[in-house]
C-alpha positions in Angstrom: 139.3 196.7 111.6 140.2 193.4 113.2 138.6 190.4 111.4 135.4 188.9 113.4 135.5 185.3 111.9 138.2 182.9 111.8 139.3 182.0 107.7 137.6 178.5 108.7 134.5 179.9 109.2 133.9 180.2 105.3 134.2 176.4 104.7 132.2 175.5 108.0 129.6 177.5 106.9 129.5 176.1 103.0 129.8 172.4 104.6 126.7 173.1 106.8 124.8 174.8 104.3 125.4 171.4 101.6 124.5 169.0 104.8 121.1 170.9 105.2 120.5 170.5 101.9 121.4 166.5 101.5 119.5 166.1 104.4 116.2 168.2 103.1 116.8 166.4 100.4 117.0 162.6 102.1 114.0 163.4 104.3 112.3 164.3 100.6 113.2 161.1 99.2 111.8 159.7 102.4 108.8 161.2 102.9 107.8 160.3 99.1 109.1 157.1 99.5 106.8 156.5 102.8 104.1 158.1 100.8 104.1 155.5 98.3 104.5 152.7 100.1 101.6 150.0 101.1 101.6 151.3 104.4 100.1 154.8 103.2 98.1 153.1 100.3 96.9 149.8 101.9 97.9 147.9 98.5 97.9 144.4 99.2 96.2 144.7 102.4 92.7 142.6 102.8 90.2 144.6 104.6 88.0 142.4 107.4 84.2 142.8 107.0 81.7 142.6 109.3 80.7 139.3 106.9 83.4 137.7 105.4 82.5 138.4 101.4 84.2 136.5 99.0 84.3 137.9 95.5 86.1 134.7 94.4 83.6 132.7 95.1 80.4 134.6 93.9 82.5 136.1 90.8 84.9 133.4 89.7 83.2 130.4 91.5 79.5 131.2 90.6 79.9 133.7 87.8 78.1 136.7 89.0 78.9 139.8 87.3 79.6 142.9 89.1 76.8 144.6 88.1 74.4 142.3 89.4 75.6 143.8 92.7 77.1 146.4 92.1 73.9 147.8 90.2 74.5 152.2 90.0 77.3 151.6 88.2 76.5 152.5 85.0 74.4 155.4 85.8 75.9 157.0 89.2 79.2 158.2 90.2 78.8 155.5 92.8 79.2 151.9 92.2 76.4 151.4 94.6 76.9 148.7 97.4 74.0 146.0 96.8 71.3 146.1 99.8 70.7 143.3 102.1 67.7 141.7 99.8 70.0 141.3 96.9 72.1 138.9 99.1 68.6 137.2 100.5 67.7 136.7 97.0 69.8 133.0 97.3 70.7 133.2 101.0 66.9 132.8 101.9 68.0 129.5 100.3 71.3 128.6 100.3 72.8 128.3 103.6 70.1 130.0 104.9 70.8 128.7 108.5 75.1 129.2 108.7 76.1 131.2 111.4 78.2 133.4 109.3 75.4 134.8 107.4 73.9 135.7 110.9 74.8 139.7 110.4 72.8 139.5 106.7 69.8 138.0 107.7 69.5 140.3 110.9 69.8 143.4 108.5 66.8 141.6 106.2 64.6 141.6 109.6 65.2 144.9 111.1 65.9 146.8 107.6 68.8 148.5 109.2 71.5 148.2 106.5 74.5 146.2 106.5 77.9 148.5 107.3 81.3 147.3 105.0 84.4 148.8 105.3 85.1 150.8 102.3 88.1 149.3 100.3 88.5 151.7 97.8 88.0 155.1 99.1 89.1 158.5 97.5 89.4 161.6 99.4 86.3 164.1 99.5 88.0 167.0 97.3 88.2 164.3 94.4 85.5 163.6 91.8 85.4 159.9 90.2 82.1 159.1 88.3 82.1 155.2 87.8 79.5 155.1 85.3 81.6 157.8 83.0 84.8 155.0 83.7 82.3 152.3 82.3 80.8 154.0 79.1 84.2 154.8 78.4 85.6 150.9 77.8 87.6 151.2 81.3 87.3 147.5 83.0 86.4 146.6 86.2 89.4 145.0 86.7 91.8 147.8 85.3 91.1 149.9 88.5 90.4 147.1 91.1 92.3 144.5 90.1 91.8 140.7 90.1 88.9 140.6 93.0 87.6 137.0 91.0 90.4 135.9 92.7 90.2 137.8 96.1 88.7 136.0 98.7 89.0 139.1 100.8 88.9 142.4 99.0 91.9 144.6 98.8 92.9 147.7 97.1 95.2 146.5 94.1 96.4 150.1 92.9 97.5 153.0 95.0 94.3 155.4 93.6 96.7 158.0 93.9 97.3 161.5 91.7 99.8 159.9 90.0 98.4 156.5 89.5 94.9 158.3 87.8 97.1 160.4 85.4 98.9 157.3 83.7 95.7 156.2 82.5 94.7 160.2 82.0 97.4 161.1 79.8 97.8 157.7 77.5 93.8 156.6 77.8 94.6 154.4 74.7 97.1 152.1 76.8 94.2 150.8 79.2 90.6 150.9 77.0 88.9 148.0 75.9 85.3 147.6 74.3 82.2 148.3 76.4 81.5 144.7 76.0 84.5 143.4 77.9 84.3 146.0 80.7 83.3 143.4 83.2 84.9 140.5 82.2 87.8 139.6 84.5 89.5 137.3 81.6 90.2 139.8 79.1 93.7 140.2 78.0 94.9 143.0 76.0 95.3 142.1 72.5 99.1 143.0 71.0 98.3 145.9 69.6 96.6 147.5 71.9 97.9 150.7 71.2 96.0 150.6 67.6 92.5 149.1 69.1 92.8 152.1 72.2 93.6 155.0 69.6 90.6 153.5 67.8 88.4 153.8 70.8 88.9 156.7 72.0 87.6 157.8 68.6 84.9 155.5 68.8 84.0 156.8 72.5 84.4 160.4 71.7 87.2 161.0 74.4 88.4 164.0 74.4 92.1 163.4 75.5 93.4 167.0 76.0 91.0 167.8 78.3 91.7 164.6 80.5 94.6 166.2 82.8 92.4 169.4 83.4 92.0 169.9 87.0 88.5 170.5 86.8 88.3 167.1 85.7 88.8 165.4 89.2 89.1 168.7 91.6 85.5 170.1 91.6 
């Protein structure tokens, strides 16, 4: 029987089949690689508002802490965004007449609630309880990042799978005491790997059941 395929046809065909797979393999990297990047996560990116809130000013300039605004956050899976009387409680005083306020004291008058553009936002088919994160010695600022010194709010850390299990899998690397939860000064002392093991005693963390899907996929 005469032969169908020329001899040449063997290493054509091997030469195609590794270029498929460097270029699966490329568009791979790629596609991860785009995935990753600020312009999937928003890292870095400031987010407009309808008013232009500063949390350096009212957190590093005046001292508020986050839970003065921020007030479900010990008790809700949701931070909680503060209602429009919580800003009137000094704006009915303090530049009570500036034009830029304009939107907050509208929302006092009509009780129609101020809209902000959320900054950190999960996907719906993930669970994340704040007030779980806080009774646990997890800061404020290990998840959102410097916003004392954010004069418009941006997302500091990707909030990604990968980024969640980090913390998930070594808790001990990123605890600190309840006390120090909202404090945007805190430094982690040198041996932090002693002082987080001793917390997650001391907190009753149950580490082995951290990376359970259940945990986050509900």
């Amino acid at each position: 029987m005469a032969q169908i395929f020329h001899p040449s046809m063997k290493v054509i065909s091997r030469a195609s089949i590794i270029a498929v797979l460097i270029v699966v393999g490329v568009l791979t990297w790629v596609a991860g690689a785009m995935y990753r990047s600020g312009y999937f996560t928003n890292v870095n990116d400031p987010v407009e508002q309808n008013v232009p809130f500063s949390h350096e000013h009212h957190v590093n300039g005046l001292g508020i802490s986050c839970a003065y605004c921020h007030t479900s956050v010990e008790q809700s899976s949701f931070a909680g965004i503060p209602p429009t009387h919580t800003c009137m409680t000094c704006h009915s005083q303090i530049w009570n007449t500036s034009p830029m306020l304009q939107p907050v004291r509208t929302s006092y008058q009509t009780q129609m609630p101020l809209e902000w553009v959320r900054v950190h936002d999960l996907p719906d088919f993930v669970y994340f309880n704040h007030s779980i994160h806080v009774a646990k010695g997890v800061g404020c600022q290990t998840c959102h990042g410097q916003v004392d010194n954010m004069p418009l709010t941006w997302r500091t850390n990707t909030l990604q799978m990968s980024w969640c299990l980090d913390c998930h899998r070594e808790p001990e690397k990123y605890l600190r005491p309840k006390e120090e939860v909202y404090s945007m000064v805190y430094q982690q002392p040198d041996d932090q790997l002693t002082l987080g093991a001793a917390l997650v005693e001391k907190y009753h963390i149950k580490k082995k059941q951290l990376t359970d899907c259940s945990i986050c996929h509900r």
